[in-house]
MDAnalysis code that builds the backbone (N, CA, C; Angstrom):
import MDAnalysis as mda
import numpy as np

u = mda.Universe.empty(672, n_residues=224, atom_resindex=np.repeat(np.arange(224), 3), trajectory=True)
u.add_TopologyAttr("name", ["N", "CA", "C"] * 224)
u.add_TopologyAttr("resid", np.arange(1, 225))
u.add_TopologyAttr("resname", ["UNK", "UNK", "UNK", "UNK", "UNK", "UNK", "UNK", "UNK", "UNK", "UNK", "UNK", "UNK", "UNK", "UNK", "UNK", "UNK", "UNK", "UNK", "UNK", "UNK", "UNK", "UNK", "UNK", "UNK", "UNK", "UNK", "UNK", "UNK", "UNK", "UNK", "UNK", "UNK", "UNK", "UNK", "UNK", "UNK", "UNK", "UNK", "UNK", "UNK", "UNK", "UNK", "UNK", "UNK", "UNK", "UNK", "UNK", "UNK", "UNK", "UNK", "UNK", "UNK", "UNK", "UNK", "UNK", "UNK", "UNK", "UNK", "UNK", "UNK", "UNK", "UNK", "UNK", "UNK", "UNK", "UNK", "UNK", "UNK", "UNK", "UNK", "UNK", "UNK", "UNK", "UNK", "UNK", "UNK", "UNK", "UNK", "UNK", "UNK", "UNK", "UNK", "UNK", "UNK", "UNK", "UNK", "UNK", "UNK", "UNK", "UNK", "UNK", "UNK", "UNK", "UNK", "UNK", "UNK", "UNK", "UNK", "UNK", "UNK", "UNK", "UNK", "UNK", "UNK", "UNK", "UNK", "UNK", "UNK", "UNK", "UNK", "UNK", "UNK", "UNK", "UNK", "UNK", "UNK", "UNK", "UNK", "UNK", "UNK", "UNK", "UNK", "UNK", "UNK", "UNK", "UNK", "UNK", "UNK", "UNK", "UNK", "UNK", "UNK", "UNK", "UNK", "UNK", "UNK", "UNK", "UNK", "UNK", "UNK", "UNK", "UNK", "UNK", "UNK", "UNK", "UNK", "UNK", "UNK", "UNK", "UNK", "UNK", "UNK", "UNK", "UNK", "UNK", "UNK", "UNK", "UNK", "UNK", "UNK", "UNK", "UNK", "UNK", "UNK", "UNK", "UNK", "UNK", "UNK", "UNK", "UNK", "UNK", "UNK", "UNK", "UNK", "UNK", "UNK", "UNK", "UNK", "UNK", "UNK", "UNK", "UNK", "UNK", "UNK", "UNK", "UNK", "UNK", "UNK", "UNK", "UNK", "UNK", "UNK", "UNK", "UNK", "UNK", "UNK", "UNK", "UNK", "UNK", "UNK", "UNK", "UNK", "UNK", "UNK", "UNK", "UNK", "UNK", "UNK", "UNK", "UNK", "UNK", "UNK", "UNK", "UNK", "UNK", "UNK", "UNK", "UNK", "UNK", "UNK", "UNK", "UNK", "UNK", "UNK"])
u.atoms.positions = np.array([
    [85.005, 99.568, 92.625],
    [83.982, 100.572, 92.292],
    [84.061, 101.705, 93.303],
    [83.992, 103.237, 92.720],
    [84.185, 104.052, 93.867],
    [83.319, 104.489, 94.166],
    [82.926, 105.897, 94.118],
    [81.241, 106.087, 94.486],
    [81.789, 107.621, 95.069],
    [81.016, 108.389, 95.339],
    [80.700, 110.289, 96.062],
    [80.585, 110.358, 97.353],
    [81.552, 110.584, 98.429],
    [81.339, 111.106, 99.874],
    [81.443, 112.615, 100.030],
    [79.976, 112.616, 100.875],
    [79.969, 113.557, 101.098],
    [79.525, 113.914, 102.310],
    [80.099, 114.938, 103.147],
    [80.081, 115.338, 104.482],
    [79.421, 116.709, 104.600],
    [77.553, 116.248, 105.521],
    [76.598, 116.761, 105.824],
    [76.342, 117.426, 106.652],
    [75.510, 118.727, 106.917],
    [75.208, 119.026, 108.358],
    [73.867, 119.312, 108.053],
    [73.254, 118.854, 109.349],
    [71.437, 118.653, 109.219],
    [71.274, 119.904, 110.560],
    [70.704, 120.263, 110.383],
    [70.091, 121.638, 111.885],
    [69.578, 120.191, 113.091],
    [70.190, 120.001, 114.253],
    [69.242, 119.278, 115.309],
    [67.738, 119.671, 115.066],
    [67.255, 120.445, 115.035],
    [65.703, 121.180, 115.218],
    [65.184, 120.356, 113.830],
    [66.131, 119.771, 112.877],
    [65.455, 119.258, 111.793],
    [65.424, 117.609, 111.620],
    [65.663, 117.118, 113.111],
    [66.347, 115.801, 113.262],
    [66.374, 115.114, 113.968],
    [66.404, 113.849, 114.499],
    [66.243, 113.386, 115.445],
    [66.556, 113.778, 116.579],
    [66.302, 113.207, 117.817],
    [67.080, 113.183, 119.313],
    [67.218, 115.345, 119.139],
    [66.396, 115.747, 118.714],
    [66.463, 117.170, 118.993],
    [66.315, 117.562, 120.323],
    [64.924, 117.336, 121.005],
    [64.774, 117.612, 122.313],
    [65.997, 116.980, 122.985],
    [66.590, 115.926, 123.186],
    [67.303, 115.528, 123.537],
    [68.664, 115.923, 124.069],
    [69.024, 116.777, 122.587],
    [70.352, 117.452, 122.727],
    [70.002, 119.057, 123.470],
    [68.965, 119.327, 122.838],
    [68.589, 120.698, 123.923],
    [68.924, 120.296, 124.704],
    [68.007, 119.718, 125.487],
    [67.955, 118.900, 127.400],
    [69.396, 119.210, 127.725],
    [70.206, 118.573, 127.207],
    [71.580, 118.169, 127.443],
    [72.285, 118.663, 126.640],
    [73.100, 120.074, 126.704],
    [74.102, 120.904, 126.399],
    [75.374, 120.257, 126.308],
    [76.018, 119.195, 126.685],
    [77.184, 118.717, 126.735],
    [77.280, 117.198, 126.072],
    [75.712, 116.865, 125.737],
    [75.881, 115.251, 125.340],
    [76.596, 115.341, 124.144],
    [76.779, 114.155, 123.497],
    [77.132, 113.898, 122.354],
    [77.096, 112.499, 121.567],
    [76.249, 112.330, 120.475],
    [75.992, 111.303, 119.786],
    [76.318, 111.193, 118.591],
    [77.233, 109.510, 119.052],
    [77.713, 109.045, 117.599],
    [77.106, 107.586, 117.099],
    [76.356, 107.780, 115.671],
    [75.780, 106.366, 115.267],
    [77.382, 105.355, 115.214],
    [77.049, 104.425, 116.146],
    [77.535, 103.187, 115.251],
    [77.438, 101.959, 114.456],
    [76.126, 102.239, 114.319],
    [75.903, 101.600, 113.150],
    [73.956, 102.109, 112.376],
    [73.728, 101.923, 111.720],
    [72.349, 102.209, 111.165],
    [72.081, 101.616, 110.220],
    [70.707, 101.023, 110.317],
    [69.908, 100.172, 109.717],
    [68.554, 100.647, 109.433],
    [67.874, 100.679, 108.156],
    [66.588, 101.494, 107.785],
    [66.103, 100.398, 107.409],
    [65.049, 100.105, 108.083],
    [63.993, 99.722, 107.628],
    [62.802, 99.801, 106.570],
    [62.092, 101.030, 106.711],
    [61.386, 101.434, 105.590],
    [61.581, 102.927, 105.062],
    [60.489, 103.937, 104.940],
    [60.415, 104.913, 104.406],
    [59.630, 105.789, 106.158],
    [59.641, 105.024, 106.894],
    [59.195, 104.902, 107.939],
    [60.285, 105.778, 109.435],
    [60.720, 104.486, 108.883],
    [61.732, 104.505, 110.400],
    [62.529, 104.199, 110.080],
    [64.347, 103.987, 110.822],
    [65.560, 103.695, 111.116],
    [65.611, 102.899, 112.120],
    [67.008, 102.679, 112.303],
    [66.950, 101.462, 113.519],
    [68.500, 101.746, 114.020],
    [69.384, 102.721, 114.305],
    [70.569, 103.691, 114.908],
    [70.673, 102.558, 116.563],
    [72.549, 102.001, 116.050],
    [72.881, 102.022, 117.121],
    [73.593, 103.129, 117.839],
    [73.248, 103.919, 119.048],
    [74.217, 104.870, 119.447],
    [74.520, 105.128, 120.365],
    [75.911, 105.686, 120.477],
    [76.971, 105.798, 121.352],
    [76.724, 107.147, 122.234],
    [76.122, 107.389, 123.187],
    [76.121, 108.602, 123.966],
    [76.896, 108.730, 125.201],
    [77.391, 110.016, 125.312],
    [78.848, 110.603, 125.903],
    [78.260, 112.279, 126.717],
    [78.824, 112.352, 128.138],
    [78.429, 113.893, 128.282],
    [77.615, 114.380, 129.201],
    [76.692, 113.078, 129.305],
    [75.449, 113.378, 130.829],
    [75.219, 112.169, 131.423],
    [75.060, 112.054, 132.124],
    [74.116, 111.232, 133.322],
    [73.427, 109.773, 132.765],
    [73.846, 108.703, 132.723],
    [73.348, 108.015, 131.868],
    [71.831, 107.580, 132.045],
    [71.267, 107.797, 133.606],
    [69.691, 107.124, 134.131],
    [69.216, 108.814, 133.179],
    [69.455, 109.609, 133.989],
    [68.817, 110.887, 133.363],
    [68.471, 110.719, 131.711],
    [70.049, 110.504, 131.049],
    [69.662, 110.418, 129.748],
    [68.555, 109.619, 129.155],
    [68.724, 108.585, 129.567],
    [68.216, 107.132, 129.191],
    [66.556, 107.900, 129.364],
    [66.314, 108.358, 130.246],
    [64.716, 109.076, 130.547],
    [64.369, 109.731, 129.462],
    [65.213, 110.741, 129.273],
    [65.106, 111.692, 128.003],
    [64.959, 111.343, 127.012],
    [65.856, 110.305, 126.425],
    [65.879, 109.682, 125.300],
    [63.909, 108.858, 124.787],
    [63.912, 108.405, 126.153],
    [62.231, 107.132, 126.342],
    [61.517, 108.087, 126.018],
    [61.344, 109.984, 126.512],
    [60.239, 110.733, 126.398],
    [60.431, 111.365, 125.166],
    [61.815, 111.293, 124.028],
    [61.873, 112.180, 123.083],
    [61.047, 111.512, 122.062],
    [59.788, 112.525, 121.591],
    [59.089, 111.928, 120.493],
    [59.920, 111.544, 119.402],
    [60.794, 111.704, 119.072],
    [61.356, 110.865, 117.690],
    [61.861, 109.554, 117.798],
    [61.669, 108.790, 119.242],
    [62.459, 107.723, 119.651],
    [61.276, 106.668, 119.758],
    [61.480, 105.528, 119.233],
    [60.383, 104.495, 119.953],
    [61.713, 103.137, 120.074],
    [61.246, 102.420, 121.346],
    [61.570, 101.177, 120.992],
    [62.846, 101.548, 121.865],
    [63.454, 101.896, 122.893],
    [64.748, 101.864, 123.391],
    [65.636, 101.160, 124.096],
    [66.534, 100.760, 123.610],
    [66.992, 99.604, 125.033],
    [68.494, 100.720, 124.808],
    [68.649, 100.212, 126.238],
    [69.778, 100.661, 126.936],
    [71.113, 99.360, 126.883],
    [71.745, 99.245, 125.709],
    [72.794, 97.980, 125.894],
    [73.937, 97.970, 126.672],
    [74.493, 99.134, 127.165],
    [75.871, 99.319, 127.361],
    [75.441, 100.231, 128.310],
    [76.254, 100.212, 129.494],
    [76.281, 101.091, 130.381],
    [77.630, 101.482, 131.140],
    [78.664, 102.046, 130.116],
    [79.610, 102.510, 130.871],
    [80.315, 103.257, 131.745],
    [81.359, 103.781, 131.696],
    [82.015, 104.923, 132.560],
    [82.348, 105.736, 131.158],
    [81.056, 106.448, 132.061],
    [80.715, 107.846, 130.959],
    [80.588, 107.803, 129.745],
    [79.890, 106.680, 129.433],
    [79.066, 107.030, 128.037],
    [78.286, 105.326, 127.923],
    [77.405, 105.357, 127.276],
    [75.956, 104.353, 126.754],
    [76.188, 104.346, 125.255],
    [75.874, 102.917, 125.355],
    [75.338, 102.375, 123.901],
    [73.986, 101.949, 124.136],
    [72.895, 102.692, 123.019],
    [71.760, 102.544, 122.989],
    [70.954, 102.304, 121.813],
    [70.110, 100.802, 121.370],
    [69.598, 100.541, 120.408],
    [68.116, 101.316, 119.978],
    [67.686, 101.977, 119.171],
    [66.485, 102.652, 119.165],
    [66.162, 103.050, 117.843],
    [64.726, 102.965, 117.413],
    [63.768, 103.772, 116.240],
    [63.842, 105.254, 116.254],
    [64.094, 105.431, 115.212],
    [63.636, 107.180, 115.183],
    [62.850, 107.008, 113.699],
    [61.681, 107.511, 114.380],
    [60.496, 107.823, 113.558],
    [59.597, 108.670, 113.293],
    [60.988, 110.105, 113.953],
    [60.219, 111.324, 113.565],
    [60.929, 112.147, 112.959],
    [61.127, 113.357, 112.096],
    [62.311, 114.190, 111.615],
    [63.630, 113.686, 110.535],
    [63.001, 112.231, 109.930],
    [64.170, 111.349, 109.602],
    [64.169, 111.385, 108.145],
    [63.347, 112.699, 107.109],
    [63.010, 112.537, 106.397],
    [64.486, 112.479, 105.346],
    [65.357, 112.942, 105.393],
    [66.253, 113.519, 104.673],
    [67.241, 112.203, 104.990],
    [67.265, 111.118, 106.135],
    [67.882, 110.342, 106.179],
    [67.778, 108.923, 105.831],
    [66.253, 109.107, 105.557],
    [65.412, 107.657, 105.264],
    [65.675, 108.074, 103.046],
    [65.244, 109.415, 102.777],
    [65.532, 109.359, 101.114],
    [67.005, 108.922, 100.480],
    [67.957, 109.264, 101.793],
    [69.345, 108.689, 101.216],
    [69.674, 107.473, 101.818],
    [69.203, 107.065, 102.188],
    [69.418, 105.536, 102.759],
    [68.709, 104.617, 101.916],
    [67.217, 104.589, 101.599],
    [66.309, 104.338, 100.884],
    [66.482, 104.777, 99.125],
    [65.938, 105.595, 98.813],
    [65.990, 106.222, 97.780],
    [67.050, 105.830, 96.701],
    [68.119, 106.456, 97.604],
    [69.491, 106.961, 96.935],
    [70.364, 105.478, 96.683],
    [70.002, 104.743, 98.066],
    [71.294, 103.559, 98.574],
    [72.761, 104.219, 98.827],
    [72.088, 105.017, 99.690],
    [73.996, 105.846, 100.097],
    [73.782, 104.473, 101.850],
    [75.652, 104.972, 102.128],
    [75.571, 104.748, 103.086],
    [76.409, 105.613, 104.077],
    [75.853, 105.684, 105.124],
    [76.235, 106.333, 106.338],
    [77.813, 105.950, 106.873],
    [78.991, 106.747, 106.814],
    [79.987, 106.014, 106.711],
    [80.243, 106.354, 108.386],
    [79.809, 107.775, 108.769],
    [80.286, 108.571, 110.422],
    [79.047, 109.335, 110.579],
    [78.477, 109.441, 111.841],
    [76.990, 110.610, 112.255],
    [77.316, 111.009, 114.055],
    [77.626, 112.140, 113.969],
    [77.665, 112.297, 115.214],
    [76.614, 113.906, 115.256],
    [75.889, 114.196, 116.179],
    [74.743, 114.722, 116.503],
    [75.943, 115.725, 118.000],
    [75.568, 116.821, 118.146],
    [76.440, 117.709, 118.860],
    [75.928, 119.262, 118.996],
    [75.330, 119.455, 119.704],
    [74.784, 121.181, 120.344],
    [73.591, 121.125, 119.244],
    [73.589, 121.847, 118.487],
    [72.342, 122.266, 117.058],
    [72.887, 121.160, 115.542],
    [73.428, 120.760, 115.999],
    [73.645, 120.008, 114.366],
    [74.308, 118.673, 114.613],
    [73.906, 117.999, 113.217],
    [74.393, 116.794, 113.227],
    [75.533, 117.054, 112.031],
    [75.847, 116.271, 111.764],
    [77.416, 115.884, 110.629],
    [77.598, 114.510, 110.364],
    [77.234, 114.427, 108.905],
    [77.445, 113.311, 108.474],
    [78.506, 113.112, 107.581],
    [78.964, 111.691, 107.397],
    [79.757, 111.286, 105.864],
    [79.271, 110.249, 105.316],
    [78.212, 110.666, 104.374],
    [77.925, 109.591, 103.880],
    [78.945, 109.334, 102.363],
    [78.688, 107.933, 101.830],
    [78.668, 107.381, 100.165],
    [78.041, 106.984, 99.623],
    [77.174, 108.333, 98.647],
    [76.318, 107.697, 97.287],
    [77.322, 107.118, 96.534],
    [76.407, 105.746, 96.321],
    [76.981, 105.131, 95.005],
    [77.109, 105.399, 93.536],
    [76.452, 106.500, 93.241],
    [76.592, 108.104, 91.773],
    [76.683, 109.127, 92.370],
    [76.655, 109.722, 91.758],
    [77.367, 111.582, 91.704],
    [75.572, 111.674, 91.879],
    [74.880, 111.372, 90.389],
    [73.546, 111.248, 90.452],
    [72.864, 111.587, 91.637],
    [72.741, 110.395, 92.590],
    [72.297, 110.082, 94.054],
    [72.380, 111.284, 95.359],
    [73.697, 112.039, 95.188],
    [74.162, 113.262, 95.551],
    [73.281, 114.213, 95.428],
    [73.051, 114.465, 93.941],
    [72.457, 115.764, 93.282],
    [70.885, 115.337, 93.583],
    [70.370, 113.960, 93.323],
    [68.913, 114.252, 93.883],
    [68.464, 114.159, 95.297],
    [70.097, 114.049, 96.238],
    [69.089, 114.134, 97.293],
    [68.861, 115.722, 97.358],
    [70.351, 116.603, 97.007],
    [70.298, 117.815, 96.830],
    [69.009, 118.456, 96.846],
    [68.030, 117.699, 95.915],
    [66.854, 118.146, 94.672],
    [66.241, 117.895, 95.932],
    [65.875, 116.807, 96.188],
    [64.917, 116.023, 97.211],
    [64.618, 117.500, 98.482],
    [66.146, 117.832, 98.805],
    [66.025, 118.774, 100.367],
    [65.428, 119.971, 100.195],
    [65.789, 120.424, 98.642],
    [65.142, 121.758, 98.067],
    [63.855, 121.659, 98.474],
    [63.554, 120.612, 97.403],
    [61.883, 120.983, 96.983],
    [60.884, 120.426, 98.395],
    [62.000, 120.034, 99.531],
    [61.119, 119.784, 100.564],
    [61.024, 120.868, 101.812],
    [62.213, 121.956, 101.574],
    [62.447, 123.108, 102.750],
    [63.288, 122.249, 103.593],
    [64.284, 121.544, 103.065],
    [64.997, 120.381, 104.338],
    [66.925, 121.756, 104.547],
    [67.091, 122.038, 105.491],
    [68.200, 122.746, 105.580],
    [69.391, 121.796, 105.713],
    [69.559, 120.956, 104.460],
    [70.889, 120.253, 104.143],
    [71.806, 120.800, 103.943],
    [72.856, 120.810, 104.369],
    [74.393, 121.728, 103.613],
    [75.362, 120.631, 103.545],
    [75.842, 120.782, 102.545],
    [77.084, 119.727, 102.216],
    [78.067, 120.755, 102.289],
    [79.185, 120.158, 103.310],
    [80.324, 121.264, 103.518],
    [81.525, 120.219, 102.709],
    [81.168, 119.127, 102.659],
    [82.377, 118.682, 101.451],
    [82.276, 117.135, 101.060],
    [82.536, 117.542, 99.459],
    [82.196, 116.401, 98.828],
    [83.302, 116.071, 98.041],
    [83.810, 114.656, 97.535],
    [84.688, 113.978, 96.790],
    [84.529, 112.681, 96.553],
    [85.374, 112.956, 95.441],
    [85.481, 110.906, 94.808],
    [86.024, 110.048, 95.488],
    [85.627, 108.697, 95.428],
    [86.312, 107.854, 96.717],
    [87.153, 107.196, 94.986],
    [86.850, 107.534, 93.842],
    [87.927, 106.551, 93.493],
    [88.499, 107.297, 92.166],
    [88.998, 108.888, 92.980],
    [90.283, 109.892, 92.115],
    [91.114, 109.620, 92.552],
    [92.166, 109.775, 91.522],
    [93.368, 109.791, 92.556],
    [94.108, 111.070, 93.136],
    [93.060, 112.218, 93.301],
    [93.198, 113.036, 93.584],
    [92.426, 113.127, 95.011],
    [91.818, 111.989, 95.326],
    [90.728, 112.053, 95.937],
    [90.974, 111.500, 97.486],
    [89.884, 111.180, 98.571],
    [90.575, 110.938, 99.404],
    [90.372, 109.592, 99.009],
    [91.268, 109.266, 100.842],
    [91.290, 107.372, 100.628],
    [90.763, 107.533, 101.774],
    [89.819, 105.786, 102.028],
    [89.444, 105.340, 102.755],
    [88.997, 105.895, 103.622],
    [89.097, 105.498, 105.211],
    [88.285, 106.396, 105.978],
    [89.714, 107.687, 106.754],
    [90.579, 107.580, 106.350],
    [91.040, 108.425, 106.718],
    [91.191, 109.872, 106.431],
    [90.788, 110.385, 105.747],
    [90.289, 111.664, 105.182],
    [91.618, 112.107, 104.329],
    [92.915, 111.551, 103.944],
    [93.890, 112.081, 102.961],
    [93.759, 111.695, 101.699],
    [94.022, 112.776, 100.841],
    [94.587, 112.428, 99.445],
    [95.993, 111.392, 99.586],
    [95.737, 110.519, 98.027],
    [96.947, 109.811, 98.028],
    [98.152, 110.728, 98.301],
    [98.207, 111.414, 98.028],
    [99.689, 112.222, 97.950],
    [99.797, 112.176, 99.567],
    [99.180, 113.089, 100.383],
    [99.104, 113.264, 101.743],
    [99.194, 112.458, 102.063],
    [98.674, 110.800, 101.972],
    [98.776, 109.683, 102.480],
    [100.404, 109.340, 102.223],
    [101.202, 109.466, 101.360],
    [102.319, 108.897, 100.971],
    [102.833, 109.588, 101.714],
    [103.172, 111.150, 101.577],
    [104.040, 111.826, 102.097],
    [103.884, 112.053, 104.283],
    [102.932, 111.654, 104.539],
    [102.985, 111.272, 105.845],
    [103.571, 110.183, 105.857],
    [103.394, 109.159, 105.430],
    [103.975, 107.519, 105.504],
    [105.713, 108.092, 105.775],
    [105.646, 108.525, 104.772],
    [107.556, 109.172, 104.356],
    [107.909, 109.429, 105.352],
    [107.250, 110.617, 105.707],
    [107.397, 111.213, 107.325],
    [107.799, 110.448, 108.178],
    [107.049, 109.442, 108.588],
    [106.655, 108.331, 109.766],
    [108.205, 107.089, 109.652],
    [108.055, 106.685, 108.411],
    [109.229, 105.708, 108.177],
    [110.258, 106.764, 108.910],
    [110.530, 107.875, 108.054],
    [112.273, 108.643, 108.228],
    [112.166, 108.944, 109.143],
    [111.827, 108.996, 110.416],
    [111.640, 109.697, 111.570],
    [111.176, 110.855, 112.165],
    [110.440, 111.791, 110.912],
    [110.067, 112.852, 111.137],
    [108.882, 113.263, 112.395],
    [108.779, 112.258, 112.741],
    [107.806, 112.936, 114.070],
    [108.490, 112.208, 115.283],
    [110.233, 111.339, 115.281],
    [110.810, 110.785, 116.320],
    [111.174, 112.182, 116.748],
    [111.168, 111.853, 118.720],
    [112.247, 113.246, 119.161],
    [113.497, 112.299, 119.834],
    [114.377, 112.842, 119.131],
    [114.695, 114.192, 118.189],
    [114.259, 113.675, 117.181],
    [113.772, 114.911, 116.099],
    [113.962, 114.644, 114.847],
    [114.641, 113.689, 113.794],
    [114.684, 113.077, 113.480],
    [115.609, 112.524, 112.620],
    [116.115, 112.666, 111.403],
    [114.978, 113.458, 110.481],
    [115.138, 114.463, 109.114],
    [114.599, 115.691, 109.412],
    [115.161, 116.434, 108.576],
    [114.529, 117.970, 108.622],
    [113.188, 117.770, 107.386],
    [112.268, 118.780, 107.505],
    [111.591, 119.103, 105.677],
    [112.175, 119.431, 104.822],
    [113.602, 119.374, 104.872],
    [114.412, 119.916, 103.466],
    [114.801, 118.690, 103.393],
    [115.747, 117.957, 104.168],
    [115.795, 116.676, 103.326],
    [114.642, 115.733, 103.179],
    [114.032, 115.885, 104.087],
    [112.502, 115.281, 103.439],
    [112.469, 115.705, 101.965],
    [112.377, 116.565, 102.334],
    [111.652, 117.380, 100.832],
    [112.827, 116.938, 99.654],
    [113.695, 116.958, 99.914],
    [115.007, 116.602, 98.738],
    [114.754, 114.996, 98.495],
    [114.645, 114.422, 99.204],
    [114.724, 112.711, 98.834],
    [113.064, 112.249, 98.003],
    [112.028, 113.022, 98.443],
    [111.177, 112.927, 97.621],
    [110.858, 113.490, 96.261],
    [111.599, 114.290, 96.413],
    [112.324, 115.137, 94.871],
    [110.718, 116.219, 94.773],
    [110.521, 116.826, 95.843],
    [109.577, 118.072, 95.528],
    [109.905, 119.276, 96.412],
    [109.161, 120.612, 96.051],
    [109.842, 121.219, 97.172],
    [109.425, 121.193, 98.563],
    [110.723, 122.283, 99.198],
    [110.295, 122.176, 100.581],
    [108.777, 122.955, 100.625],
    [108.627, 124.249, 100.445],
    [106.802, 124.222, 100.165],
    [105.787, 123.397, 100.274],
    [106.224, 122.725, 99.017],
    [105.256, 121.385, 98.515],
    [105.249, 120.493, 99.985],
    [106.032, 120.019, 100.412],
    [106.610, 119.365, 101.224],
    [105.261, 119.967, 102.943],
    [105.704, 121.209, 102.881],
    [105.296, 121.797, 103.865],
    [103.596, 121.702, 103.996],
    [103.027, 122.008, 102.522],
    [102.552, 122.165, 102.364],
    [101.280, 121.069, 102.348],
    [102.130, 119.869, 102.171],
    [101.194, 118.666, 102.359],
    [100.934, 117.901, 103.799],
    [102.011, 118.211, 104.357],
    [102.410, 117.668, 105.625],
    [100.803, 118.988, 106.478],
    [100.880, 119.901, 105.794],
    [99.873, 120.752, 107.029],
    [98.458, 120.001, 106.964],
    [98.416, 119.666, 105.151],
    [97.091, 119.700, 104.634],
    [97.011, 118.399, 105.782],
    [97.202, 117.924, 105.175],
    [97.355, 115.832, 105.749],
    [97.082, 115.678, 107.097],
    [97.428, 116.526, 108.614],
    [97.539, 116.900, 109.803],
    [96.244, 117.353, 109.942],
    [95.496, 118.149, 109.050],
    [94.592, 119.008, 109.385],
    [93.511, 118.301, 108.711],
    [93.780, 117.133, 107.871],
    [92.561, 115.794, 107.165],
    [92.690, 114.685, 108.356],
    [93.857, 114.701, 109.248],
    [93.719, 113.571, 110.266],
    [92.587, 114.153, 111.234],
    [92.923, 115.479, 111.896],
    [92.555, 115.862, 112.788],
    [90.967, 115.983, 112.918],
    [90.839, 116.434, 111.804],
    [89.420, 116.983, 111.175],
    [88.512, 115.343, 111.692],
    [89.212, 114.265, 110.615],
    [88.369, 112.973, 110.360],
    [88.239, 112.479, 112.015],
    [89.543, 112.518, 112.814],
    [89.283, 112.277, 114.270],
    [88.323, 112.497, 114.749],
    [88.121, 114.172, 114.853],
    [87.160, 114.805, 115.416],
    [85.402, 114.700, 114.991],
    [85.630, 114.135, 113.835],
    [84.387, 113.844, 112.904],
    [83.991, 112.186, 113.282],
    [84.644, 111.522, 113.668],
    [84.217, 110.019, 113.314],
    [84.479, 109.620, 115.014],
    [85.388, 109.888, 115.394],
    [86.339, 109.330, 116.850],
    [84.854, 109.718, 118.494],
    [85.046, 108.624, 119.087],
    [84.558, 108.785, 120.420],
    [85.693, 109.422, 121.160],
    [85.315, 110.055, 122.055],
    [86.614, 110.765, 123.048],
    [86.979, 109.945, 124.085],
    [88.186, 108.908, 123.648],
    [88.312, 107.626, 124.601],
    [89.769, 108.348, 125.507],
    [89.980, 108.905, 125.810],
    [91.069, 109.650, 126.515],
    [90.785, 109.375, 127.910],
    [91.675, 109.566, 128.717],
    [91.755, 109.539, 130.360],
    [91.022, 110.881, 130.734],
    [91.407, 111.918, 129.857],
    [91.391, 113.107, 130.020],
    [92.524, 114.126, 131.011],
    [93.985, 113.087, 130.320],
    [95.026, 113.467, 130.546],
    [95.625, 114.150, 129.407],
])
């Protein structure tokens, strides 16, 4: 069964952990996991990256949209933190609730959050659409698709089948070994499309990895 993803941006000022991210210009929060309770509240495990973790942890206890906080994780440079948000959550409790979408990636960053969720109808989509209207909620969907076209993407990696194949191709023939091992023309000749085509998917596909990285990924780097 496939179902509608679609990738959200909510205004911070319309959303949880708002004060929060003011406070802190450099933090950055990613749900890893979320659980709703009622029409009420949420129950967000999350991953914070970017400041001071005692400082944060303060901020977080005084931000009115937060009740209930524990501090689980205390690493090198970044916290996992279990907590309620039970203020500003209106637009996230109707599609969680309401709709039965689910939250697939949420990361929260300067003024906005970004989501990917999956309604299970097209339906579910269009009324939360309805829902944000008729409430003054500043939802924008910057992109939506079928999880089960085959035009569509796959899984959580953000490519179309095609893009998915023709990277694979890539990867087997050696196209990203150095040296090289095929050019895009014989790429492009053994898959029997053109070099264009060829070119052309290889950018798209690079720029659906990069994107989904940057959308879903914690920044686990040395910072080398």
């Amino acid at each position: 069964m496939g179902g509608t993803v679609a990738e959200v941006e909510i205004p911070a000022d319309e959303f949880a952990l708002h004060e929060t991210l003011a406070a802190f210009g450099d933090v950055v929060f990613e749900i890893e996991r979320l659980v709703a309770h009622d029409m009420d509240r949420v129950m967000p495990f999350v991953w914070a990256s970017g400041a001071d973790g005692d400082e944060l942890t303060a901020a977080l206890d005084a931000d009115p949209s937060v009740e209930n906080l524990r501090r689980l994780v205390d690493g090198d440079g970044e916290q996992l933190y279990q907590m309620e948000w039970i203020d500003r959550i209106q637009t996230l409790v109707h599609m969680l609730v309401q709709e039965e979408a689910t939250v697939l990636a949420a990361v929260g960053r300067g003024d906005v959050w970004r989501f990917r969720v999956l309604f299970p109808r097209h339906s579910a989509l269009s009324e939360t659409y309805e829902y944000c209207e008729e409430n003054g909620f500043a939802l924008e969907f910057t992109k939506i698709y079928r999880m089960d076209d085959g035009s569509g993407r796959e899984g959580g990696l953000g490519l179309t089948r095609m893009q998915q194949e023709t990277l694979t191709a890539a990867l087997e023939r050696g196209y990203y070994g150095v040296p090289r091992e095929v050019t895009t023309a014989e790429l492009a000749d053994e898959m029997g499309i053109s070099h264009q085509a060829l070119s052309e998917r290889l950018r798209r596909g690079h720029e659906a990895l990069i994107e989904n990285a940057l959308m879903t990924g914690r920044d686990g780097d040395d910072g080398n």
